[in-house]
C-alpha positions, 0 to 999 in steps of 0.5 A, spaced: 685 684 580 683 683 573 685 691 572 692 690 575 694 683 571 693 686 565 696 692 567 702 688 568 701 684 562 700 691 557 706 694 560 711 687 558 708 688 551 711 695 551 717 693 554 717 687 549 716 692 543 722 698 545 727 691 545 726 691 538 727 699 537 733 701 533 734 706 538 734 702 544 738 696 540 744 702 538 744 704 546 747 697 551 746 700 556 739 701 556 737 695 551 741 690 558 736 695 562 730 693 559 732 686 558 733 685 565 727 688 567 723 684 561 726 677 563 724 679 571 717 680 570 717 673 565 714 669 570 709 674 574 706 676 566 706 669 565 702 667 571 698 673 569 695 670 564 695 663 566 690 666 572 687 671 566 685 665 562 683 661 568 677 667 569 675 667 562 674 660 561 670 659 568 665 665 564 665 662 559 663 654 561 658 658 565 655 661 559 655 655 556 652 651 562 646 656 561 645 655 554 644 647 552 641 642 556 645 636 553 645 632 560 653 630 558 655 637 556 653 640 563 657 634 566 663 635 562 662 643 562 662 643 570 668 639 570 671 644 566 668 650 571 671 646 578 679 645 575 679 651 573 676 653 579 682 649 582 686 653 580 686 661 582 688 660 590 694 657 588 694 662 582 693 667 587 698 665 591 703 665 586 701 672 583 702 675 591 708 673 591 711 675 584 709 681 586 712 682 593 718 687 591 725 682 589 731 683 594 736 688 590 741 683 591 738 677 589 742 677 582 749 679 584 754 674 585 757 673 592 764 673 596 763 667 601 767 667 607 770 661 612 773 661 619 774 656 623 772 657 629 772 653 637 775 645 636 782 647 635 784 642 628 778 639 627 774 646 626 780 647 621 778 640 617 770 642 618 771 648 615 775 644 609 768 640 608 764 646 608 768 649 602 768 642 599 761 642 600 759 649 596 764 647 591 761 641 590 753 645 589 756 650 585 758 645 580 752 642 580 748 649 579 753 650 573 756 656 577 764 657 578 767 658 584 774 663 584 778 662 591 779 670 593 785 668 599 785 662 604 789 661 611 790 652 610 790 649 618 796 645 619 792 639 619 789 639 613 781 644 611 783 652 613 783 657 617 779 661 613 778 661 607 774 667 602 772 665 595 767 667 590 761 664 587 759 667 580 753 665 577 746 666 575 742 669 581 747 666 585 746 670 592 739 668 592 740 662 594 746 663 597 744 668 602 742 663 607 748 661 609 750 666 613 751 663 620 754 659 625 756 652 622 756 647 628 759 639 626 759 634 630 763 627 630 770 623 632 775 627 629 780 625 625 785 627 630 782 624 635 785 617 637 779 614 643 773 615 639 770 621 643 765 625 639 767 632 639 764 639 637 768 644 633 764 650 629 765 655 623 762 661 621 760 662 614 759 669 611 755 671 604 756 678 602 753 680 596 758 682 591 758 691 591 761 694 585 763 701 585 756 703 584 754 701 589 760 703 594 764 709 593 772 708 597 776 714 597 783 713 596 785 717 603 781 713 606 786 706 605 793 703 608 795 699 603 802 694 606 805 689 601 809 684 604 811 676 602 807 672 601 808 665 606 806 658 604 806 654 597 807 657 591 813 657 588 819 660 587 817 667 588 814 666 596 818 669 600 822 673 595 817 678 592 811 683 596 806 680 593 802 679 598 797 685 600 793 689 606 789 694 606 786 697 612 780 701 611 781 707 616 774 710 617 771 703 620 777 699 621 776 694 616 781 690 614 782 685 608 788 681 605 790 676 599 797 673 598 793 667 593 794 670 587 800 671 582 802 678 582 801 684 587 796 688 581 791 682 582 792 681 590 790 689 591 784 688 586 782 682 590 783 686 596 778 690 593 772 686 592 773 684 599 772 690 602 766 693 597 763 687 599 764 687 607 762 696 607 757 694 603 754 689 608 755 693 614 751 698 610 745 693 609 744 691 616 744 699 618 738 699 614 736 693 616 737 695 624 733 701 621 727 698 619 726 693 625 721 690 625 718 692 618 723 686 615 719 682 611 724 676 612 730 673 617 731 667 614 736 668 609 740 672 612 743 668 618 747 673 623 754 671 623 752 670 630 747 665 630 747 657 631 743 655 624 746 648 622 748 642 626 752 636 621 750 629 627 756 625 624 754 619 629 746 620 627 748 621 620 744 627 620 743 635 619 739 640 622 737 647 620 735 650 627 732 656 623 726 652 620 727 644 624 729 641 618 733 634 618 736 632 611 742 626 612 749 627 614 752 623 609 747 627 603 749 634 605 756 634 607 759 629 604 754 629 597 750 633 593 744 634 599 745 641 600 739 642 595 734 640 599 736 644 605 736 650 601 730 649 598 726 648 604 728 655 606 726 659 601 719 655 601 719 657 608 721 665 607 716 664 601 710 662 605 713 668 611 714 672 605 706 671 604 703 671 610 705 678 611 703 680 605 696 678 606 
């Protein structure tokens, strides 16, 4: 393991130094490049070493430990030897990790969909709460939150809802999302109490540039149309409001939110890059079967992964058996909390398959 760590360590010093040449300074691309790859392996070098020192200084107190005769000496050595000792496992654990390849959409930023689904009003209103509920975590991680289009239901929250998440690493944490949302509680509508169930799916697609997804024009309808609802002066009055159809997959995305046609088409876009490019992850997850490292944080649009219990003031993450509070997660800043349980959970999977 030694052979490999400082082979780790010597090729982050080289990256260091080509930071500082002339020529890769003069050339953007290529410093961004190198400087992206320096900053991801920042803390796997640094554990590296932290594991390297540890090694060393366990040789050394035992060296020591074989040279004096000194009664407290001995006791201070050995004491050194076993808190290092100590150490290497969860070193150890953390290095297999580092090292266990990145997923290559960890760093993009996301288009995050909403849809009500069964319950009628109230699974418009829940899918108001869960918007209102990532606005709130995205805020508090410093990331900004730009909404795409929306549907408003008719008794307040939406019918559907896309917006954008942009930040650092954001579609790491955000990707264990995805899934089927199911809330359960009295209805604001509901005027004798009863607890009833509505539900609403939530849709994390890493944001694909073209790079990523190449869209030849013969391939798209576009139709512009008025847009409806609030808006000012203009709604109703101007084909603003966009639709394209991607004829090869029968992919349909529209906006009518933003101010001009230019920007609804460019919105339209980004929605569809990133709803080929998904389509084009679970073909190759599809692919590797059983080889998938992982499912935790990539929740089918299909699958029950959370229930909000208003009445027991509790949240339960059926992927992993988590509770939180309902207050704290829907209704506060508790999110975090789930969302770190599942990345240790897919940390620890992640660890037992590389074993």
């Amino acid at each position: 393991m030694r052979d490999k760590l400082e082979k780790l360590i010597a090729a982050y010093q080289e990256l260091e130094q080509k930071m500082v040449d002339p020529a890769v300074v003069s050339d953007p691309k290529e410093y961004a490049r190198i400087a992206k790859e320096h900053a991801n392996q920042a803390e796997l070098v640094a554990k590296a070493r932290e594991y390297l020192q540890a090694i060393d200084d366990i040789e050394a107190a035992k060296e020591m430990l074989h040279e004096t005769s000194d009664a407290e000496e001995k006791e201070m050595l050995q004491e050194d030897i076993s808190s290092n000792e100590a150490k290497l496992p969860d070193l150890e654990d953390e290095i297999k990790y580092l090292l266990i390849p990145a997923d290559p959409n960890d760093d993009k930023d996301t288009i995050v969909e909403i849809r009500a689904g069964v319950g009628g009003d109230e699974a418009g209103i829940f899918a108001g709460d869960l918007f209102s509920m990532y606005e709130r975590f995205a805020s508090s991680r410093g990331w900004k939150v730009q909404v795409l289009s929306s549907s408003p239901s008719d008794s307040g929250g939406f019918k559907t809802i896309e917006f954008k998440v942009l930040g650092e690493k954001v579609y790491s944490v955000m990707k264990y999302e995805s899934g089927v949302h199911r809330v359960q509680r009295v209805p604001k509508t509901e005027s004798q109490g009863r607890i009833q169930t509505s539900t609403a799916t939530v849709a994390v697609l890493p944001e694909a540039d073209e790079i990523d997804i190449t869209i030849a024009q013969e391939d798209l309808r576009v139709d512009t149309y008025c847009a409806s609802g609030p808006g000012g002066q203009g709604v109703n009055t101007t084909y603003s409001a966009v639709r394209i159809t991607h004829l090869p997959t029968n992919t349909v995305v529209q906006s009518q939110d933003q101010r001009s046609q230019i920007q609804n088409r460019e919105v339209c876009m980004q929605m569809l890059r990133a709803r080929l490019y998904e389509m084009e992850l679970e073909k190759q997850q599809a692919e590797q079967g059983a080889e998938r490292l992982s499912q935790i944080g990539h929740g089918n649009r299909s699958e029950k992964i959370r229930t909000y219990n208003q009445p027991q003031d509790r949240v339960t993450d059926h992927r992993i058996g988590f509770n939180s509070t309902y207050t704290s997660v829907l209704q506060n800043d508790g999110l975090a909390s789930v969302i770190d349980a599942l990345a240790a959970a897919e940390r620890a999977e992640k660890l037992a398959q590389a074993v």
